[in-house]
Backbone bond lengths (Angstrom), bond angles and torsions (degrees), N, CA, C in turn:
res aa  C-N    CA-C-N  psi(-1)  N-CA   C-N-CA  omega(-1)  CA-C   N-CA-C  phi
1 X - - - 1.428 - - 1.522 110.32 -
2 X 1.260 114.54 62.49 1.370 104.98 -174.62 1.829 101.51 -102.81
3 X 1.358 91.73 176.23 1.999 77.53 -159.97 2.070 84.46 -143.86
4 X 1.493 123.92 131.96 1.079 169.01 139.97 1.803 89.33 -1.43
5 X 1.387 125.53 -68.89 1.610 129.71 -179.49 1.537 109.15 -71.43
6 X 1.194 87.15 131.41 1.716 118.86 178.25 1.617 94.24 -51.35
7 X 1.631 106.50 140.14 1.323 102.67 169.25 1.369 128.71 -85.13
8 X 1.313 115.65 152.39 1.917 103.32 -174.44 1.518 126.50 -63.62
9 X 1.544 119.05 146.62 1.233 114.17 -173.31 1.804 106.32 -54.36
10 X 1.174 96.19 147.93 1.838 114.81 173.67 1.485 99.99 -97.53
11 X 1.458 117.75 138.25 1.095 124.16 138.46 1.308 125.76 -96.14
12 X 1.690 101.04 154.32 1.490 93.65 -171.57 1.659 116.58 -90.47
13 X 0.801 173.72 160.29 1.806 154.86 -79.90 1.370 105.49 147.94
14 X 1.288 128.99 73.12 1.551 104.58 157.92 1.611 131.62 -14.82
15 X 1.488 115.19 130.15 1.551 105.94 -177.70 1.543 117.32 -39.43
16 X 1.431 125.44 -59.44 1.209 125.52 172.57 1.464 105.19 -45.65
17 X 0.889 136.59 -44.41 1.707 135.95 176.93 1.178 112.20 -53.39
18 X 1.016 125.82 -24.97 1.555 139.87 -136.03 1.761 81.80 -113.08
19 X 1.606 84.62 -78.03 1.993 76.23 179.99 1.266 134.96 -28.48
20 X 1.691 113.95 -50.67 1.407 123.11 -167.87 1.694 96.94 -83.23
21 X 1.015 151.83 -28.40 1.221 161.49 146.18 1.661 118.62 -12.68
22 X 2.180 87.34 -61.96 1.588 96.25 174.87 1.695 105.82 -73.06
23 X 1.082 132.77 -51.82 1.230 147.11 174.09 0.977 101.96 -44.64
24 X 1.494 157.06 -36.31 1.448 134.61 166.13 1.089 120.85 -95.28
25 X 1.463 128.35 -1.09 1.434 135.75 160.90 1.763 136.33 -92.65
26 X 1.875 80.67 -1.06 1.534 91.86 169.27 1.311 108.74 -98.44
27 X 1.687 106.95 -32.93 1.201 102.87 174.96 1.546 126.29 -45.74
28 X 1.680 100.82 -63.69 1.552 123.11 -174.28 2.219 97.20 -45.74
29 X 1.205 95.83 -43.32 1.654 93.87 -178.54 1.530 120.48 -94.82
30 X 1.406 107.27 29.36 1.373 126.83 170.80 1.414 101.33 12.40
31 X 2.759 94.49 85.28 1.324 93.36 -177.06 1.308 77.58 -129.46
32 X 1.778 150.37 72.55 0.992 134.81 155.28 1.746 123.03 12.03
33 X 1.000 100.93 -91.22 1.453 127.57 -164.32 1.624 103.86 -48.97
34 X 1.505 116.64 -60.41 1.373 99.64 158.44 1.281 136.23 -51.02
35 X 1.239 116.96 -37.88 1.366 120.40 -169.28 1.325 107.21 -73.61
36 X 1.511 128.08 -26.30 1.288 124.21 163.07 1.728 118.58 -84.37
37 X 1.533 126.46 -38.21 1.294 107.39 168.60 1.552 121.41 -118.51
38 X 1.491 112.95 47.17 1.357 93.43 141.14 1.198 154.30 -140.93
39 X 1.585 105.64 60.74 1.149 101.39 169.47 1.617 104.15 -99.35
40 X 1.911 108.49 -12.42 1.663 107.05 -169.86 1.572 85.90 -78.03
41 X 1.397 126.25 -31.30 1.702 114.23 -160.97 1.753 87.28 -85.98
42 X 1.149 140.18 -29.42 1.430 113.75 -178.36 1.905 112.43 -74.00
43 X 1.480 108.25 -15.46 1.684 111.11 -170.19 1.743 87.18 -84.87
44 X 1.057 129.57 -18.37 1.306 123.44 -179.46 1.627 116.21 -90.63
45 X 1.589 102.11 -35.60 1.407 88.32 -178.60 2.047 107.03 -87.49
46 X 1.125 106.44 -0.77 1.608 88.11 170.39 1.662 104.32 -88.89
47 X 1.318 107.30 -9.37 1.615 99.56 176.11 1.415 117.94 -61.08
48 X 1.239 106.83 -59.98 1.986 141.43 164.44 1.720 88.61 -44.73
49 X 1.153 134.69 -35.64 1.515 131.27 -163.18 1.746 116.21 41.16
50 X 1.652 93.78 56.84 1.354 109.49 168.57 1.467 128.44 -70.52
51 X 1.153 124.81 -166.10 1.813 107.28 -169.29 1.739 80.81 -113.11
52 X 1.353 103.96 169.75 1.612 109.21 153.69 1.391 121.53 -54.40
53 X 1.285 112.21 -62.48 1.221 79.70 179.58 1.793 129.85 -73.50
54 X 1.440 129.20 8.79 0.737 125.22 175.03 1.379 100.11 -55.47
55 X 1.671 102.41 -74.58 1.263 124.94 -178.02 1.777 118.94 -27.16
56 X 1.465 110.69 -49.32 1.043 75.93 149.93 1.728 145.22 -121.69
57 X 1.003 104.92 37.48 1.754 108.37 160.70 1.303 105.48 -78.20
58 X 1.516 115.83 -25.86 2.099 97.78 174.42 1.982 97.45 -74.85
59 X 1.330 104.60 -58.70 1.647 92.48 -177.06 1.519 115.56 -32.87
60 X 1.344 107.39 -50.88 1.664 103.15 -175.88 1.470 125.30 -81.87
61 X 1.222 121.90 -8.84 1.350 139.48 131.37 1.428 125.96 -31.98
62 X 1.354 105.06 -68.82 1.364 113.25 179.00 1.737 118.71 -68.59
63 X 1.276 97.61 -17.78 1.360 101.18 172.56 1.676 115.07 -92.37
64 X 0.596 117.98 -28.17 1.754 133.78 157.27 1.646 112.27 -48.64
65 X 0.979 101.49 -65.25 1.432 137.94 168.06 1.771 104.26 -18.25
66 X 1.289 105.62 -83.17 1.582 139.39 156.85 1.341 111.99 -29.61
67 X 1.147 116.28 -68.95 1.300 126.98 -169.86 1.549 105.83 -47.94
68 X 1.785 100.62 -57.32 1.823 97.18 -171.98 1.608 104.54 -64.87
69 X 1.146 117.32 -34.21 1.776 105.87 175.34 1.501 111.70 -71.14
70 X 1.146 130.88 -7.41 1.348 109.84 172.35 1.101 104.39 -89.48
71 X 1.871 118.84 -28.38 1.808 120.39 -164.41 1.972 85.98 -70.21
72 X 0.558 130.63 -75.71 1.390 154.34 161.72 1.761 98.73 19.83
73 X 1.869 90.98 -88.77 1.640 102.88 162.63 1.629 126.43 -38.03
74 X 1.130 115.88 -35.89 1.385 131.35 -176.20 1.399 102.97 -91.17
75 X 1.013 156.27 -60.08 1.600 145.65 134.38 1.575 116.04 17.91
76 X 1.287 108.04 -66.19 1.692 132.69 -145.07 1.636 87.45 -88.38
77 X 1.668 95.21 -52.94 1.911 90.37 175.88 1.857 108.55 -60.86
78 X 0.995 99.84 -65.37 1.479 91.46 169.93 1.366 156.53 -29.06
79 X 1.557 94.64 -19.23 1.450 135.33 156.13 1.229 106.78 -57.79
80 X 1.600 111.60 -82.45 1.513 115.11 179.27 1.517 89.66 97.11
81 X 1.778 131.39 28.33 1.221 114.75 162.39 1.693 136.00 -56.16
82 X 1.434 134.37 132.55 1.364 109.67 -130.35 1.580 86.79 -92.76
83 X 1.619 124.42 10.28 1.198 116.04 155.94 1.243 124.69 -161.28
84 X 1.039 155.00 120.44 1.796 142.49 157.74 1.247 141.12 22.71
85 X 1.137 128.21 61.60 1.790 112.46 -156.70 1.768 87.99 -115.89
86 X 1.526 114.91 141.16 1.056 131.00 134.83 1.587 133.86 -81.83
87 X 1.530 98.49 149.89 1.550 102.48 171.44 1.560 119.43 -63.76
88 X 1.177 98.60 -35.45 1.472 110.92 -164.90 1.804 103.93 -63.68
89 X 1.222 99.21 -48.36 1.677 110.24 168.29 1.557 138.26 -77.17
90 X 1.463 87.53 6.43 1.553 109.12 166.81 1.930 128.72 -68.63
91 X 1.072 143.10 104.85 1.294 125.22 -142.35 1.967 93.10 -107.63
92 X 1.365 96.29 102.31 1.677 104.62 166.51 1.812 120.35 -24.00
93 X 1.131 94.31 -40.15 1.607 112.08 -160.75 1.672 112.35 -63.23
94 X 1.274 100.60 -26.78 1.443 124.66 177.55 1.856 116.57 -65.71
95 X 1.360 79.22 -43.72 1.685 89.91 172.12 1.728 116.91 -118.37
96 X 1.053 114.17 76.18 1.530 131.10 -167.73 1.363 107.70 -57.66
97 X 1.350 120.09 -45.10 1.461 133.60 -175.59 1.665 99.37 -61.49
98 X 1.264 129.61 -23.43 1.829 128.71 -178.01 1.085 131.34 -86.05
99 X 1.288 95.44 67.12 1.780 108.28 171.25 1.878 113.54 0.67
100 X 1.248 127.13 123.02 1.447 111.29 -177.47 1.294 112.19 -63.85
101 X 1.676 120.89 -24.30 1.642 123.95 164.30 1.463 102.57 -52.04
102 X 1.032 124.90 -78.75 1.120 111.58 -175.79 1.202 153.80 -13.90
103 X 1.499 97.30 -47.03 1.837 128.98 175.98 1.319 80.67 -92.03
104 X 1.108 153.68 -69.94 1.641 126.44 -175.02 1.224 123.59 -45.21
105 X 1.351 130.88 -28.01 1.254 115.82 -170.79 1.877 105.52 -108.42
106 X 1.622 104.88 -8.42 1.493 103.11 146.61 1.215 129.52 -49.14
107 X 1.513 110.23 -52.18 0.933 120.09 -175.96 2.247 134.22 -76.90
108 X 1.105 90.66 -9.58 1.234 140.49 163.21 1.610 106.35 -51.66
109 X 1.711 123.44 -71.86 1.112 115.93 169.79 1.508 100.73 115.06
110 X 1.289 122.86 -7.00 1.737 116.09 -165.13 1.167 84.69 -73.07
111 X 1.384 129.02 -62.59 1.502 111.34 -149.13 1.489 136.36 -82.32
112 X 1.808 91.15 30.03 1.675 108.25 170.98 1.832 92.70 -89.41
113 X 1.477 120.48 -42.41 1.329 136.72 -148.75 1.672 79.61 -74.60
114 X 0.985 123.49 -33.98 1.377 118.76 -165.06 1.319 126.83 -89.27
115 X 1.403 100.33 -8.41 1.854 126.86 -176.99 1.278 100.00 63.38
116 X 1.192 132.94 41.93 1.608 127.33 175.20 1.922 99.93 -105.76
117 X 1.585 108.74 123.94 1.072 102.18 166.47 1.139 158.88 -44.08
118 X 1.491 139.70 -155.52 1.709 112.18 176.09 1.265 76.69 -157.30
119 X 1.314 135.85 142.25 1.312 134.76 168.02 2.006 109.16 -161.22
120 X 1.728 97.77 105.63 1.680 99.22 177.20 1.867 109.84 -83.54
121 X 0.964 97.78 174.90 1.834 99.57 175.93 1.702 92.07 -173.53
122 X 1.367 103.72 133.10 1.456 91.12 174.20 1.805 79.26 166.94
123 X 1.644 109.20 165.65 1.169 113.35 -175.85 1.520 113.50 -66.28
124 X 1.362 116.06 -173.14 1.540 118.40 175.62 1.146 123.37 -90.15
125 X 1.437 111.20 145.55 1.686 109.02 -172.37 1.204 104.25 88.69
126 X 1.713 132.73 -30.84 1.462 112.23 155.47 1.958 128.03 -30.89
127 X 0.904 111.94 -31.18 1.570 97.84 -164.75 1.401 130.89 114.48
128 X 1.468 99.07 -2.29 1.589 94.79 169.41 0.926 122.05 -63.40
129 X 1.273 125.99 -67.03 1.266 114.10 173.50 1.393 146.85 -20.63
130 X 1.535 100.79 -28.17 1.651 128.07 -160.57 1.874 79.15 -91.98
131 X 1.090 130.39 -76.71 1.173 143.95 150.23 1.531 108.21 19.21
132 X 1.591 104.06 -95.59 1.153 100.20 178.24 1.510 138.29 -62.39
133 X 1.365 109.21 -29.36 1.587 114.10 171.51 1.627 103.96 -65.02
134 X 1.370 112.05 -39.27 1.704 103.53 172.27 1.404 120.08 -70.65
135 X 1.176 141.26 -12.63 1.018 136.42 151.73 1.261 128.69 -89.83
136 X 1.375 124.87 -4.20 1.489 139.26 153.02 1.166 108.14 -57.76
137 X 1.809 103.45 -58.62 1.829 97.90 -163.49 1.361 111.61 -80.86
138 X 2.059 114.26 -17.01 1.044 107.85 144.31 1.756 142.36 15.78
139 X 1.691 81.79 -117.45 1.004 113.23 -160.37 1.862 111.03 -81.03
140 X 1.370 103.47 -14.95 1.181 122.90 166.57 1.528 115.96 -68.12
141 X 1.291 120.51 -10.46 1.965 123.34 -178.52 1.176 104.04 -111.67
């Protein structure tokens, strides 16, 4: 991505300058995650003696990073599931008729990408329920 226009002059910034600088420009660009780690991820990456731009593809990483776990958290609340279920604590045995492919490739997630429905039916106390909130909260983290 290199680009044809000269880059803009830099000034040089005392570290403390430098800090409050990043700190009000993450703010103004409402970047959490930087604004809280980087001055520990820049004291680390001159340790590592990474390049700039290394340095910053982890900052913008990590801010990426953040973002999907909060969208994530906010998802699951948004749900309003009326409780917690994991996959992992889901017991196959309950639903005998479900191929373990199956529940793998539920769990998997293609066949939201694919607009193909999801639809359980089966008596009560089977586990659907458990089912679907685990693959909600899933695929939602």
């Amino acid at each position: 991505m290199s680009s044809s226009k000269t880059p803009p002059a830099m000034t040089a910034l005392t570290d403390a300058a430098a800090e409050a600088a990043i700190g009000a420009a993450a703010k103004t660009l409402c970047l959490p995650t930087i604004r809280d780690q980087a001055i520990p991820m820049a004291e680390a990456a001159a340790k590592q003696r990474l390049t700039h731009k290394a340095f910053l593809a982890e900052m913008l990483s990590a801010e990426c990073d953040e973002r999907d776990a909060r969208r994530r958290m906010r998802r699951v609340n948004e749900a309003k599931f009326p409780r917690t279920k994991r996959l992992a604590d889901f017991d196959p045995a309950r639903l005998p008729d479900l191929p373990p492919a199956t529940l793998a490739h539920l769990a998997g997630g293609a066949w939201i990408d694919a607009g193909e429905p999801l639809v359980l039916l089966g008596d009560s106390g089977t586990g659907k329920t458990h089912l679907l909130i685990a693959l909600g909260t899933g695929l939602l983290r």
